[in-house]
DOTOR-352283 format. One record per atom (N, C-alpha, C): residue number from 1; residue in three letters; x, y, z. Coordinates in Angstrom, 2 decimals, always signed. Atoms other than C-alpha are relative to their C-alpha. Example, Ala and Ser with C-alpha at 12.3 -4.5 7.8 and 13.67 -1.06 7.14 Angstrom:
! DOTOR-352283
  resi  resn       c1       c2       c3
     1   ALA    +0.89    -1.19    +0.00
     1   ALA   +12.30    -4.50    +7.80
     1   ALA    +0.90    +1.20    +0.00
     2   SER    -0.82    -1.19    -0.06
     2   SER   +13.67    -1.06    +7.14
     2   SER    -0.77    +1.09    +0.73
! end
This chain:
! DOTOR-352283
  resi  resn       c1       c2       c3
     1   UNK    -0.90    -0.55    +1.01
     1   UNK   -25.05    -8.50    +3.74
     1   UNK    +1.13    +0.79    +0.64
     2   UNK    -0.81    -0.64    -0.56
     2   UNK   -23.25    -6.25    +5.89
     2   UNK    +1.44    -0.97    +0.89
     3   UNK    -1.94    +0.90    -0.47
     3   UNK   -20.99    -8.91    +7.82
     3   UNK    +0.55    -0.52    -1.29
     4   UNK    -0.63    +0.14    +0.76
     4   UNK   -20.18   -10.49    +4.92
     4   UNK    +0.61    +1.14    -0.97
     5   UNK    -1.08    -0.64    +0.55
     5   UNK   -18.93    -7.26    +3.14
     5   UNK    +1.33    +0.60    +0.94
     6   UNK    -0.93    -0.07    -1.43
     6   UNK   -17.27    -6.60    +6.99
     6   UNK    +1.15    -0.74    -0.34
     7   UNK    -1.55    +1.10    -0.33
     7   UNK   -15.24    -9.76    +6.66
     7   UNK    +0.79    +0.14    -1.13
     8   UNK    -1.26    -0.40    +1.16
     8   UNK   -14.07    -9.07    +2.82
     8   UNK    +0.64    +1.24    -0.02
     9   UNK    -0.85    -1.28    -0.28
     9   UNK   -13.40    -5.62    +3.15
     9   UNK    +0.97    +0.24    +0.97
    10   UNK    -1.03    +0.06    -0.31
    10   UNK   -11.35    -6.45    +5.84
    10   UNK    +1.27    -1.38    -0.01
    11   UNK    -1.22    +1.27    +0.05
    11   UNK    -9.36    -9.67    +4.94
    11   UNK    +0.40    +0.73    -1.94
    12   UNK    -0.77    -0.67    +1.15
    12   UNK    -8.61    -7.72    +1.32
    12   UNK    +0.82    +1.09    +0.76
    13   UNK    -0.72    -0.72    -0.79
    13   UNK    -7.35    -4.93    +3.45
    13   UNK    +1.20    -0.10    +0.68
    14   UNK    -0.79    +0.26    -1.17
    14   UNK    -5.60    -6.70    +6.10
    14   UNK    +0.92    -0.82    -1.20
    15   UNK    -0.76    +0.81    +0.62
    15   UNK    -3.80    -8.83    +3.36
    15   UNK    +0.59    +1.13    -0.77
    16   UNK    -0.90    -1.24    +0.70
    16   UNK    -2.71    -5.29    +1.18
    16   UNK    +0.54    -0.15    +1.24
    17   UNK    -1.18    -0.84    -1.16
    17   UNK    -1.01    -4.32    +4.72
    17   UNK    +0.69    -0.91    +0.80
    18   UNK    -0.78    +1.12    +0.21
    18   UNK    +0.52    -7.48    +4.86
    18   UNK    +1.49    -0.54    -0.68
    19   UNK    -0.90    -0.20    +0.47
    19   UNK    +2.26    -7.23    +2.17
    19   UNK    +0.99    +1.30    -0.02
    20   UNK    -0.54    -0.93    +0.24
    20   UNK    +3.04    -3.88    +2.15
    20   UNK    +1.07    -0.18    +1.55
    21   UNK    -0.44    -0.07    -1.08
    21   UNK    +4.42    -4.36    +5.91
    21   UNK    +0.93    -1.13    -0.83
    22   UNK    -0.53    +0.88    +0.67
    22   UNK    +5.97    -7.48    +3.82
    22   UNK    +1.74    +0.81    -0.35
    23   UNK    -0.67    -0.75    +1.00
    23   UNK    +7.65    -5.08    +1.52
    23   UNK    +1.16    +0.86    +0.96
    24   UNK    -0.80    -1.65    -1.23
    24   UNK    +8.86    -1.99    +4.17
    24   UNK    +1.24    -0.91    +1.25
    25   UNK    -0.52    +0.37    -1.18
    25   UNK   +10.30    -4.39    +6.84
    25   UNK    +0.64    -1.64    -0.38
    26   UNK    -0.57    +1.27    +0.52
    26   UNK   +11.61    -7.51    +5.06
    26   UNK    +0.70    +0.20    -1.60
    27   UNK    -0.70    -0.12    +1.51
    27   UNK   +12.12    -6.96    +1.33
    27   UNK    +0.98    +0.64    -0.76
    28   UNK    -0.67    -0.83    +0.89
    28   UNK   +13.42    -4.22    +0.58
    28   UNK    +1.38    +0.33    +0.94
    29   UNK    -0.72    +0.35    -0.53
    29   UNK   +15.75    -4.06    +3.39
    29   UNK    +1.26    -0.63    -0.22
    30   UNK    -0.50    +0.96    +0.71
    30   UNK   +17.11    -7.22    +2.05
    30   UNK    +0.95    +0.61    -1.26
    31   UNK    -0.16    -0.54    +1.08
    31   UNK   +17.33    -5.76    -1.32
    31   UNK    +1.14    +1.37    -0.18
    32   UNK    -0.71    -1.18    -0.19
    32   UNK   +18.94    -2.43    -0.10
    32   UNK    +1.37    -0.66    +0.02
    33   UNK    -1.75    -0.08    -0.73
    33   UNK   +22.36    -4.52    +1.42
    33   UNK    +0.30    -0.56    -1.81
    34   UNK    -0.87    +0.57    +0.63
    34   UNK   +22.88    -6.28    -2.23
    34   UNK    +0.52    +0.68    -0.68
    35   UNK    -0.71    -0.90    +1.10
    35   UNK   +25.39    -5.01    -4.81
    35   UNK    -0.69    +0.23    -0.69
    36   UNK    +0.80    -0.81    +0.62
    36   UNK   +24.41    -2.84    -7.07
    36   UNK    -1.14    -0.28    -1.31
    37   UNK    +0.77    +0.62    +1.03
    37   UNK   +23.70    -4.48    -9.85
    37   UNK    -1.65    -1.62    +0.37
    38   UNK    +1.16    +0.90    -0.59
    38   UNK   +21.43    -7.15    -7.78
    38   UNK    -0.59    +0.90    +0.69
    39   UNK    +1.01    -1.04    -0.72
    39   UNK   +19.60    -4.39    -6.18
    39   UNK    -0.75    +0.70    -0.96
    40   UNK    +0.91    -0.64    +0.93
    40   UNK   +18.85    -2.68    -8.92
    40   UNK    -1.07    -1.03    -0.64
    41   UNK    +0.55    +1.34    +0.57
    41   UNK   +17.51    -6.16   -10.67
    41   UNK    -0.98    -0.08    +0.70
    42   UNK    +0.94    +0.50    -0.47
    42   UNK   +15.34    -6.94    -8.13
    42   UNK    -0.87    +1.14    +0.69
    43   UNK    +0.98    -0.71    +0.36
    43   UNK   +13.94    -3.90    -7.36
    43   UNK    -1.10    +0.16    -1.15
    44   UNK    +0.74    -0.11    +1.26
    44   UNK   +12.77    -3.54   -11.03
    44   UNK    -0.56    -0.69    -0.49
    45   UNK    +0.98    +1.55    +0.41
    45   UNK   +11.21    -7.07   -11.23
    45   UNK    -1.09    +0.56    +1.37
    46   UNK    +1.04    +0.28    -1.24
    46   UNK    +9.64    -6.53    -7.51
    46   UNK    -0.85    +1.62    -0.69
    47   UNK    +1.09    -1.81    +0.47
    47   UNK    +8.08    -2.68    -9.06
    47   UNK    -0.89    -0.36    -1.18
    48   UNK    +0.74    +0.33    +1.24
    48   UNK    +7.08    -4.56   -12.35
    48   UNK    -1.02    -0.81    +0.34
    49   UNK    +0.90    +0.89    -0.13
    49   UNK    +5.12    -7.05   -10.36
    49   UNK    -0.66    +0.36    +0.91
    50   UNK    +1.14    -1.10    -0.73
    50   UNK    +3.73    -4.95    -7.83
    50   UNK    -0.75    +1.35    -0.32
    51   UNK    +0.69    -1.39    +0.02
    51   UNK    +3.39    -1.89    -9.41
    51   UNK    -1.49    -0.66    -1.43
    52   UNK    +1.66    +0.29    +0.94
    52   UNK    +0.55    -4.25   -11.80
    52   UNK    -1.03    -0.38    +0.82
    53   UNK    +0.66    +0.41    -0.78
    53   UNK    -0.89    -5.57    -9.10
    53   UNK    -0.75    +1.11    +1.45
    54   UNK    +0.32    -0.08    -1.32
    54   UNK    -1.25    -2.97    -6.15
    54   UNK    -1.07    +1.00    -0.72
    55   UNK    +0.85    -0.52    +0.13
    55   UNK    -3.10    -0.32    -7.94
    55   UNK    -1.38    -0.60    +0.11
    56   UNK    +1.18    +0.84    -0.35
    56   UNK    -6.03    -2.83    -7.93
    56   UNK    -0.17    -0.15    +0.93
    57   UNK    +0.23    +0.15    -1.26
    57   UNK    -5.75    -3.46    -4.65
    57   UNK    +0.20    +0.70    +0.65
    58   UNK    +0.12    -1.22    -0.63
    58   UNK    -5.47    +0.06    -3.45
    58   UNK    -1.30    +0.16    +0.00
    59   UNK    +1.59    -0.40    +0.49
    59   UNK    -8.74    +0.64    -5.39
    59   UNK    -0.58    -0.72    +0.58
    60   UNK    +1.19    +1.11    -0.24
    60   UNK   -10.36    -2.33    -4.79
    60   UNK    -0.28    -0.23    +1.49
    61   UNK    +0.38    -0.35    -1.54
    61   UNK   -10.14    -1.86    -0.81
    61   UNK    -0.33    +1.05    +0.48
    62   UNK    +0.67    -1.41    -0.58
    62   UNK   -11.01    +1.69    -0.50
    62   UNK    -1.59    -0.50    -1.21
    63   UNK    +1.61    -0.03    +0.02
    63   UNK   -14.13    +0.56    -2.78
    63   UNK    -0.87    -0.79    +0.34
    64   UNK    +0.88    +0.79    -0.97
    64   UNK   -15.06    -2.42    -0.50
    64   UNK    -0.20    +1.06    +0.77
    65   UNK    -0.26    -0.91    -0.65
    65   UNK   -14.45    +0.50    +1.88
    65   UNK    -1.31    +0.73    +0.33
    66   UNK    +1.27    -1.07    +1.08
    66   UNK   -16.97    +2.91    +0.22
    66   UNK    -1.04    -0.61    +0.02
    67   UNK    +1.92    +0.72    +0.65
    67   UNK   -19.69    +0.01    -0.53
    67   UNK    -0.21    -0.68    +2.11
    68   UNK    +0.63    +0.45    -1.52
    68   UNK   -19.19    -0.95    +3.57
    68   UNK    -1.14    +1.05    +0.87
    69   UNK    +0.37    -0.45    -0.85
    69   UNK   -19.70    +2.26    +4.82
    69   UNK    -1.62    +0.28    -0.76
    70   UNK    +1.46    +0.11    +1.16
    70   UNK   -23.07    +2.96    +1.92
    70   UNK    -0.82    -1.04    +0.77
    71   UNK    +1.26    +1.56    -0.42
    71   UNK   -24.68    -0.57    +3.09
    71   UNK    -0.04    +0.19    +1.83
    72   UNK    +0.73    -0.06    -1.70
    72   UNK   -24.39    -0.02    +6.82
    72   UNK    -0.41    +1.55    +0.20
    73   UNK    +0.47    -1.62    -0.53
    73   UNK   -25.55    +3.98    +6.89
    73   UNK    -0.54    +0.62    +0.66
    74   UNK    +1.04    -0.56    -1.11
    74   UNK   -26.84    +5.66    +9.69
    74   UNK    +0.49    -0.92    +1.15
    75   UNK    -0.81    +0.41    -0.86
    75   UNK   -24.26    +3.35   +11.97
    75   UNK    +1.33    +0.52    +0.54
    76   UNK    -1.20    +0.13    -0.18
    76   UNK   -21.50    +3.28   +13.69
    76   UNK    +1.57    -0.47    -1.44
    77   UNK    -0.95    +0.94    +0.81
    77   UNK   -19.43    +1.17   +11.45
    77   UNK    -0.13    +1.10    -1.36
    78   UNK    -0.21    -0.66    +1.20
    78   UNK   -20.48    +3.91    +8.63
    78   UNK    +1.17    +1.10    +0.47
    79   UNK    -0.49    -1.26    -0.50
    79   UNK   -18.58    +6.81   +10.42
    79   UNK    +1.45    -1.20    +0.10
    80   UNK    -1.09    +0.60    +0.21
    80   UNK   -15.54    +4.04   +11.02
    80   UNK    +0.62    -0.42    -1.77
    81   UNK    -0.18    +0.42    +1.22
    81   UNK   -15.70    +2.91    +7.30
    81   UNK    +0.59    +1.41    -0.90
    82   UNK    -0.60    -1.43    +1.16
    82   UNK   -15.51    +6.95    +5.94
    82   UNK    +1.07    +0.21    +0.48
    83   UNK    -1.41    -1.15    -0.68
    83   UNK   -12.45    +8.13    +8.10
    83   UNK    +1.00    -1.03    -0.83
    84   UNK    -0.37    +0.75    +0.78
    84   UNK   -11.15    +4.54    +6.73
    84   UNK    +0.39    +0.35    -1.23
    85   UNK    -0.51    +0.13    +1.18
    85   UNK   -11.70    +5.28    +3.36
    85   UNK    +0.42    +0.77    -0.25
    86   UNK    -0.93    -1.59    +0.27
    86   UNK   -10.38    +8.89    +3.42
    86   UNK    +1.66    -0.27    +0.25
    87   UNK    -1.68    +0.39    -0.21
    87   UNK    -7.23    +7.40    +4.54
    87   UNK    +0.35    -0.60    -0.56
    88   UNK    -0.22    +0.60    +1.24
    88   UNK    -6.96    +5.07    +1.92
    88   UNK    -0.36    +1.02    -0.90
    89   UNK    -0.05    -1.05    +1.36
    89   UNK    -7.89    +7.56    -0.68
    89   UNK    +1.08    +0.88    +0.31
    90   UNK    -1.31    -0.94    -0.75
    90   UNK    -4.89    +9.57    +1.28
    90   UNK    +1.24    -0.79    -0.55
    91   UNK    -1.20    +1.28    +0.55
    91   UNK    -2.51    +6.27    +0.35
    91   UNK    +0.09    +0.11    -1.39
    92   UNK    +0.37    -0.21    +1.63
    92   UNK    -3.81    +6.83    -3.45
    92   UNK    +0.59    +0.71    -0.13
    93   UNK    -0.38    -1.19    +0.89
    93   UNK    -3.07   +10.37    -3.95
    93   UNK    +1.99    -0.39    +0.53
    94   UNK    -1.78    +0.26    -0.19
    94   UNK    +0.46    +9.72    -2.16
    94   UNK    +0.87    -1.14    -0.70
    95   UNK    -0.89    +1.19    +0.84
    95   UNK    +1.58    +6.17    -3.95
    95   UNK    -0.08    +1.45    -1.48
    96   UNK    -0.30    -0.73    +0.75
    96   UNK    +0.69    +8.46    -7.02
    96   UNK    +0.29    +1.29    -0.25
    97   UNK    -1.10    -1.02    +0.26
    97   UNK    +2.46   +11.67    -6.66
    97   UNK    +1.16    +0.02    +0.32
    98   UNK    -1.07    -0.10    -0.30
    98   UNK    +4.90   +10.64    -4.54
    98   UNK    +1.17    -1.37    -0.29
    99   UNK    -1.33    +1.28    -0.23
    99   UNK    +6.34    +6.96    -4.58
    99   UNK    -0.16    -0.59    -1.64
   100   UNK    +0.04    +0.43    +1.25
   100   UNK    +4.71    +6.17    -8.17
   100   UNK    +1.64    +0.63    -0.80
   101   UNK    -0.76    -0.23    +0.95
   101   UNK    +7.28    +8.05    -9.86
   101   UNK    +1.80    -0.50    +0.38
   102   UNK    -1.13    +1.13    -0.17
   102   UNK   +10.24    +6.96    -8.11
   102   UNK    -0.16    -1.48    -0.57
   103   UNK    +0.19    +0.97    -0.07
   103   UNK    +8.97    +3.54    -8.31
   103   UNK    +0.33    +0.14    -1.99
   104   UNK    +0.29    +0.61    +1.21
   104   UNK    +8.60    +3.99   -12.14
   104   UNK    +1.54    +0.93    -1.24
   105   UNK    -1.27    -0.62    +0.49
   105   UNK   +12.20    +6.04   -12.85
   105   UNK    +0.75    -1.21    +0.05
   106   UNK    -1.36    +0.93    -0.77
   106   UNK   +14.10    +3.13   -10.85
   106   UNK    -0.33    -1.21    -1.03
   107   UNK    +0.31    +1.35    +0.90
   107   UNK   +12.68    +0.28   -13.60
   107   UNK    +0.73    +0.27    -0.88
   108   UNK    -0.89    -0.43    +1.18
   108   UNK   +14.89    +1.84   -16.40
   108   UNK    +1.61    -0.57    +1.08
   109   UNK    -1.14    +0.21    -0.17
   109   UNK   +17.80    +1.36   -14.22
   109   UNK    +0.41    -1.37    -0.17
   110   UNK    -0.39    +1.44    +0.27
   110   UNK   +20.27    -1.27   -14.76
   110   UNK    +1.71    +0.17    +0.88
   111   UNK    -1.60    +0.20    -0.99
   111   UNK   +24.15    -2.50   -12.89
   111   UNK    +0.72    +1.46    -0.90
   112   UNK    -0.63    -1.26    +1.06
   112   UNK   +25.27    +0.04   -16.02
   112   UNK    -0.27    +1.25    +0.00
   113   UNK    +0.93    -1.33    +0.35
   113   UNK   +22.73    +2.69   -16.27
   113   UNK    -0.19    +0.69    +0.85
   114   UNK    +1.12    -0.09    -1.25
   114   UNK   +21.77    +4.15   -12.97
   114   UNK    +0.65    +1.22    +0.73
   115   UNK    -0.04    -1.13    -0.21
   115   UNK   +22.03    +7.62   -11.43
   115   UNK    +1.00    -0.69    +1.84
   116   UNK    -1.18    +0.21    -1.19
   116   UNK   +25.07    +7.80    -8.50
   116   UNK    -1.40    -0.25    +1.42
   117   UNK    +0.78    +0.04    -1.42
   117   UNK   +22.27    +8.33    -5.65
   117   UNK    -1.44    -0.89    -0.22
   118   UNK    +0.96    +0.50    +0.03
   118   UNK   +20.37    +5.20    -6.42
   118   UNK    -0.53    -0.61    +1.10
   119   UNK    +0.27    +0.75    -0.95
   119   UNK   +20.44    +4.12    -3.16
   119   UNK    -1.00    +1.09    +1.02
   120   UNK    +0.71    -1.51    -0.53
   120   UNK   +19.09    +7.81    -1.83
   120   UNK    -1.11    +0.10    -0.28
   121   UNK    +1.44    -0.27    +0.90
   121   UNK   +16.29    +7.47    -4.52
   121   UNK    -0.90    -0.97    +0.96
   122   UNK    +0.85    +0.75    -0.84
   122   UNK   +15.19    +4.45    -2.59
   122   UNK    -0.17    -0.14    +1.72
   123   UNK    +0.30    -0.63    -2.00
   123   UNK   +15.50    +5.04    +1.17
   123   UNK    -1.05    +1.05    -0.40
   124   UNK    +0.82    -0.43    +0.13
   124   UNK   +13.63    +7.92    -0.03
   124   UNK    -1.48    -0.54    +0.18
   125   UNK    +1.48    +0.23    -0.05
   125   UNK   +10.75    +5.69    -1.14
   125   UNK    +0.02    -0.47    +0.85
   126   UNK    +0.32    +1.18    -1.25
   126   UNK   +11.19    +3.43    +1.60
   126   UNK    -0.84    +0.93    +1.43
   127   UNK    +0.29    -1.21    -1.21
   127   UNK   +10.43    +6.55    +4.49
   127   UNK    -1.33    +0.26    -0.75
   128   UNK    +1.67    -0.59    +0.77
   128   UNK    +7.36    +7.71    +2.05
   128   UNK    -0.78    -1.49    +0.32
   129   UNK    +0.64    +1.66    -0.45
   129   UNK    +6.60    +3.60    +2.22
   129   UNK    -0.32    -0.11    +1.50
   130   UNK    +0.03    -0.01    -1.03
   130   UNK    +6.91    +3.64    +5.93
   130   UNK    -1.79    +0.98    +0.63
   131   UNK    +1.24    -0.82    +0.28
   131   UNK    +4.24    +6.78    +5.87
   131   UNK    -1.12    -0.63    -0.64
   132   UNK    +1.18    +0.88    +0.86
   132   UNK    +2.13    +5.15    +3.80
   132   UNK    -0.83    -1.40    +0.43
   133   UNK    +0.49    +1.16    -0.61
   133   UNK    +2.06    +1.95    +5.76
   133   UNK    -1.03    +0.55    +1.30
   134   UNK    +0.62    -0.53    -1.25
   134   UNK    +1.35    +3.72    +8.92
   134   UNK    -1.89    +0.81    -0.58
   135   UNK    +1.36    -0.67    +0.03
   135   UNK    -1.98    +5.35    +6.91
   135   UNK    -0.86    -1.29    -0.38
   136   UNK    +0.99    +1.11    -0.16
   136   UNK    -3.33    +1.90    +5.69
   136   UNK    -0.12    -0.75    +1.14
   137   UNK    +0.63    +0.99    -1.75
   137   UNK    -2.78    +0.23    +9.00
   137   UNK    -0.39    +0.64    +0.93
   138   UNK    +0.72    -0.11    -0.52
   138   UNK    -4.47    +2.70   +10.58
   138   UNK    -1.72    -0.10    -0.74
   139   UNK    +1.40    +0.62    +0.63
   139   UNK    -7.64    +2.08    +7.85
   139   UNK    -0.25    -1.26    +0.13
   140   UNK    +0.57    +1.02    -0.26
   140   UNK    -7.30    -1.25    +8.35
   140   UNK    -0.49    -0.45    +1.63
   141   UNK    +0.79    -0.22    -1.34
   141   UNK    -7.88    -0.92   +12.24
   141   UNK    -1.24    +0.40    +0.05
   142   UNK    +1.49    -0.58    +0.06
   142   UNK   -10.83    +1.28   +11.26
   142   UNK    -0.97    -1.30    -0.44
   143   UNK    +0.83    +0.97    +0.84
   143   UNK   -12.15    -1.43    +9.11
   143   UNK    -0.34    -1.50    +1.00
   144   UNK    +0.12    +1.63    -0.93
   144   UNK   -11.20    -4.49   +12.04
   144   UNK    -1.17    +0.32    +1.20
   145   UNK    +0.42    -0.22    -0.80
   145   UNK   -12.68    -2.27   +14.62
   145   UNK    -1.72    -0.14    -0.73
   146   UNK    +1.42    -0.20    +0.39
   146   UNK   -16.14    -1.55   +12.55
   146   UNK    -0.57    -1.76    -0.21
   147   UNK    +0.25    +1.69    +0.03
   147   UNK   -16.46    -5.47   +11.56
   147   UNK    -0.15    -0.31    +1.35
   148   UNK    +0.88    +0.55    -1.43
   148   UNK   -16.98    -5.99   +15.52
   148   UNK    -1.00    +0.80    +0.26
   149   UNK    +1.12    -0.92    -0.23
   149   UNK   -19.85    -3.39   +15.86
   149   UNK    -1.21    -0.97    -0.82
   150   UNK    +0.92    +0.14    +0.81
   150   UNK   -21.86    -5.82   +13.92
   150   UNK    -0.96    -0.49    +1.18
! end
């Protein structure tokens, strides 16, 4: 039981920090050089379709996380799995105090509507994104490293 929750807990993992590395270093990038009105657009489609989707897959890998380190206890791989999931539960409280609400101001905007420093609002998240990447890809190391201890 334990490798097999090894290998999902870390191919759900390694695929969130995938995208999110997706997102930080390709997408939004992209997104940042277009005019205004196409920047704003596709931000607010890419927030409407991630911001339904990642909360699940925040959760749902810190509680493979949680049920890895529980089922192997009294190991190695448990002590790699908690520091793991504390750092993902670290990604939680920060998407939601800090990048949630940007993320969920900037969906109202439109080419018409949109506060002079919309481009400030998002570099912002992008540097908090950057932070944020750097704490799941070090949980998902925790999680690649403990999956070889088996």
């Amino acid at each position: 039981m334990i490798p097999v929750l090894a290998v999902i807990t870390t191919t759900v993992l390694g695929l969130m920090v995938g995208v999110e590395i997706a997102v930080a270093f390709v997408i939004n990038p992209v997104i940042l050089r277009l005019p205004a009105g196409a920047s704003l657009a596709a931000r607010a489609d890419g927030g409407r379709m991630l911001g339904r989707a990642m909360p699940f897959w925040y959760i749902g890998s810190l509680v493979f996380t949680v049920g890895l380190a529980v089922i192997a206890w009294g190991t190695l791989i448990t002590t790699l799995a908690l520091i793991s999931a504390g750092l993902l539960a670290v990604s939680v409280i920060m998407s939601v105090l800090l990048l949630v609400p940007i993320n969920n101001r900037s969906l109202t905007w439109t080419a018409d509507d949109h506060p002079e420093n919309w481009r400030e609002q998002f570099q912002r998240w992008d540097r908090l994104h950057y932070v944020r990447l750097a704490i799941i890809l070090a949980a998902f190391v925790l999680i690649a490293v403990a999956a070889t201890e088996l």
